[in-house]
C-alpha positions as CSV (number, residue, x, y, z in Angstrom):
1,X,-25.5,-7.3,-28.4
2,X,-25.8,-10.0,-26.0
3,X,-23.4,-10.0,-23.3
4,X,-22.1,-13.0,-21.8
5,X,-20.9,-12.0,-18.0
6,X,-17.5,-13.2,-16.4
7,X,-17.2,-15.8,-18.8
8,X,-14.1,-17.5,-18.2
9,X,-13.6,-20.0,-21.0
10,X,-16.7,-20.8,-22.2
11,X,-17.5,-19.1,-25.5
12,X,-21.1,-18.8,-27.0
13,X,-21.0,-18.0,-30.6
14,X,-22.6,-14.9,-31.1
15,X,-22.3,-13.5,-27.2
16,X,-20.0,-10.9,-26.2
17,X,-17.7,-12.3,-23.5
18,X,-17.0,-10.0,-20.7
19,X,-13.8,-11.0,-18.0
20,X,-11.8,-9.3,-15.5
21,X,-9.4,-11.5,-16.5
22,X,-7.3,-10.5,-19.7
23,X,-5.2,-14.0,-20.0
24,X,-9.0,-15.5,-20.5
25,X,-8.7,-13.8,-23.9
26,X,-12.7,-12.0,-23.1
27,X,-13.9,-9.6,-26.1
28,X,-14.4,-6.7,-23.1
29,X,-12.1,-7.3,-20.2
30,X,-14.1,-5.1,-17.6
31,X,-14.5,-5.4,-13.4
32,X,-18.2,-5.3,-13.1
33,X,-17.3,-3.8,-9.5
34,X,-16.8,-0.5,-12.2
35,X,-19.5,1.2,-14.9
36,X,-19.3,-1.4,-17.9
37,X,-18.1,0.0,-21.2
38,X,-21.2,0.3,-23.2
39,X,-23.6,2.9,-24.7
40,X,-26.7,3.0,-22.9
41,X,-29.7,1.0,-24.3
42,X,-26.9,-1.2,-26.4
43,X,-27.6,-5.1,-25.1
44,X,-30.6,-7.2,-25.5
45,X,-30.0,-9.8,-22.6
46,X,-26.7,-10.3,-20.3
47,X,-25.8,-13.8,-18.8
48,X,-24.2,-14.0,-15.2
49,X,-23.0,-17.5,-14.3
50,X,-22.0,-17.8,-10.7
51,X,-20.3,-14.3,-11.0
52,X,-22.4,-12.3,-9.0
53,X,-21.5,-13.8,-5.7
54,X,-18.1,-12.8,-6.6
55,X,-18.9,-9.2,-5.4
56,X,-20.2,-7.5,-2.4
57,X,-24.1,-6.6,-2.0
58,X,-23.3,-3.1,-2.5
59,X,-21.4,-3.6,-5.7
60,X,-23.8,-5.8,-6.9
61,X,-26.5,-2.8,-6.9
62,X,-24.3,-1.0,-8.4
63,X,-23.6,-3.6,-11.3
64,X,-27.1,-4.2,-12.0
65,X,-28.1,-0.4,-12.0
66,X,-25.4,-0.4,-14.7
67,X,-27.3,-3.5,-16.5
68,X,-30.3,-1.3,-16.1
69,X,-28.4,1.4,-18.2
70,X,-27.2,-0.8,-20.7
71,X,-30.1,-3.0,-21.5
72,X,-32.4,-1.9,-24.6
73,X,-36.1,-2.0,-23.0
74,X,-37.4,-5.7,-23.1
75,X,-34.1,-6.6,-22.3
76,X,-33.3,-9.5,-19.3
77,X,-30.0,-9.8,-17.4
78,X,-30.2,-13.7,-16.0
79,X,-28.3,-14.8,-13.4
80,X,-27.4,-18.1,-12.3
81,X,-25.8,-18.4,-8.8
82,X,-25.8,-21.0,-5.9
83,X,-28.5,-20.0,-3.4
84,X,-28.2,-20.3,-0.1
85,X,-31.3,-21.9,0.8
86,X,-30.7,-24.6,-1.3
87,X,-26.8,-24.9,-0.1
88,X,-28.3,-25.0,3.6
89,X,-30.7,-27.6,2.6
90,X,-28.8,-29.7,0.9
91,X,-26.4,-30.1,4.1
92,X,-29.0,-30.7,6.2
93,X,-31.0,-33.1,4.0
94,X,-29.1,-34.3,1.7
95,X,-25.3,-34.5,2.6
96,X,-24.1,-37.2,0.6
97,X,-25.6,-35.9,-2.5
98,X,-23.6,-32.3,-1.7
99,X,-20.4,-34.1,-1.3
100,X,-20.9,-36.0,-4.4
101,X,-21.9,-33.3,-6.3
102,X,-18.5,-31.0,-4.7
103,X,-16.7,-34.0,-5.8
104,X,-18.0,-33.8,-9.0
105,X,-18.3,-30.5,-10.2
106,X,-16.0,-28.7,-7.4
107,X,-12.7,-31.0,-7.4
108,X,-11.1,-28.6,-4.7
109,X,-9.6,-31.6,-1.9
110,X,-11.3,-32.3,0.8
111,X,-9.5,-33.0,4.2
112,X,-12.3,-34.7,5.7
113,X,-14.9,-35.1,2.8
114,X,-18.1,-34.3,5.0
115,X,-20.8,-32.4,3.9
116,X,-19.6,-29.9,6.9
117,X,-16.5,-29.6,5.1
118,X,-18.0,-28.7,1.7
119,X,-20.1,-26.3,3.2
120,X,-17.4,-24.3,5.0
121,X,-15.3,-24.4,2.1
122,X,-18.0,-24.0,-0.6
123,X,-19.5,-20.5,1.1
124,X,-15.9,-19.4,0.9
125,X,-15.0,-20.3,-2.4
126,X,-18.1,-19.0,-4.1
127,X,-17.0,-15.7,-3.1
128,X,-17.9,-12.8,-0.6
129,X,-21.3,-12.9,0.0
130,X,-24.2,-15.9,-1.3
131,X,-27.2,-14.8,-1.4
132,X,-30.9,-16.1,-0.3
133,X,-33.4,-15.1,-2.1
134,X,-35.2,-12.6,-0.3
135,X,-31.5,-10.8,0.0
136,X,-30.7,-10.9,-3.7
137,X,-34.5,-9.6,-4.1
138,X,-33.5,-6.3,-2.1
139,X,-30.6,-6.1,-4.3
140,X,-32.1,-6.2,-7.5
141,X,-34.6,-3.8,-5.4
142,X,-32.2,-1.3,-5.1
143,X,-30.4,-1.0,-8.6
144,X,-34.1,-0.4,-9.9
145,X,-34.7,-3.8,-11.4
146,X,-37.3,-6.5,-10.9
147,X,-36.9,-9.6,-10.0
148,X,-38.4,-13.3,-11.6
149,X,-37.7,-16.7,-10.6
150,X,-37.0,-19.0,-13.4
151,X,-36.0,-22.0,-14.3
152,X,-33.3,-24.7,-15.6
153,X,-32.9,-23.6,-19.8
154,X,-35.9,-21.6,-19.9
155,X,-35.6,-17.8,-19.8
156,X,-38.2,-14.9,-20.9
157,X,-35.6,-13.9,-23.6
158,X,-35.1,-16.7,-26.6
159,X,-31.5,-15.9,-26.8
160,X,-30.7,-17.1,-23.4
161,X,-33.5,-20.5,-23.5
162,X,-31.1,-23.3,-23.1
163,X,-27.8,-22.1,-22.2
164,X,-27.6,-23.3,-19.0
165,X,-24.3,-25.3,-18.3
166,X,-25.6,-27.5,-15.5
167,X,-29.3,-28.9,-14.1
168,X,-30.8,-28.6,-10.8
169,X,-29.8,-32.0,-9.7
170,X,-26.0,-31.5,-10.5
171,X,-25.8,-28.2,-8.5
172,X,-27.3,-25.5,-6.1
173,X,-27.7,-23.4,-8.4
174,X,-31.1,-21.0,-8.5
175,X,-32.4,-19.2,-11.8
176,X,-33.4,-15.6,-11.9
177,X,-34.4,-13.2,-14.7
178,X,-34.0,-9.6,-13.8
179,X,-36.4,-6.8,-15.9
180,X,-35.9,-3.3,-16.0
């Protein structure tokens, strides 16, 4: 099985789509803030796509120890999220490109449309808590995972090479690949 995370309404043939949300029509409707509904050892590689900043850190550890119990061994749980370090630089080097690219991929109005603006609204929006890399590192620390930078479409598991919705230079997006 190969679970596909808080997927909203994007559908990958052959993925098992996991929401919250039941009107999203998901396969599993599950809150990852609970224990997911799966046998132990029962998923080769879970996809997380700017959900995991929709939780607290402590709830996070808590999903990812449940990854850890669900994943067969070999499996990878990847992660896609915006990082903080590259939100932060981005304001502070580039904030023409970060209003562009709110613009673009964002579309929530902007009273003023500065890159302050974005930022205040875009660490807000994302959800409770975004996460710099040394953070999410503790995190994946304490469910009992390890953790491995990656890249744009490239993952240690085949299934999950290439499903990447959006490229570095569209977003702020960082790649990780979590191991048991």
């Amino acid at each position: 099985m190969k679970l596909s995370i808080g997927a909203g309404l994007r559908r990958m043939e052959g993925w098992t789509h996991v929401d919250i949300d039941p009107a999203l029509q998901p396969d599993i409707v599950a809150d990852i803030a609970r224990p997911l509904p799966l046998p132990d050892d029962s998923v080769a590689c879970i996809f997380c796509e700017e959900v995991l900043t929709q939780i607290p850190p402590a709830a996070c550890v808590a999903f990812l120890t449940e990854c850890r119990r669900v994943l067969k061994p070999g499996g990878v749980v990847r992660v896609l999220m915006p990082g903080l370090e590259r939100f932060v630089d981005a304001y502070l080097h580039r904030p023409e490109w970060l209003v562009a690219i709110w613009n673009k991929h964002v579309g929530i109005p902007l009273l003023t449309g500065t890159a302050a603006e974005v930022f205040n609204v875009g660490l807000r929006a994302v959800g409770p808590f975004v996460y710099d890399r040394p953070t999410f590192a503790a995190v994946v620390e304490q469910a009992g995972m390890q953790l491995h930078d990656s890249r744009f479409n490239e993952s240690l598991h085949a299934d999950m090479c290439g499903i990447d919705m959006r490229a570095p230079e569209e977003t702020l997006t960082v790649y990780y690949e979590i191991t048991r």
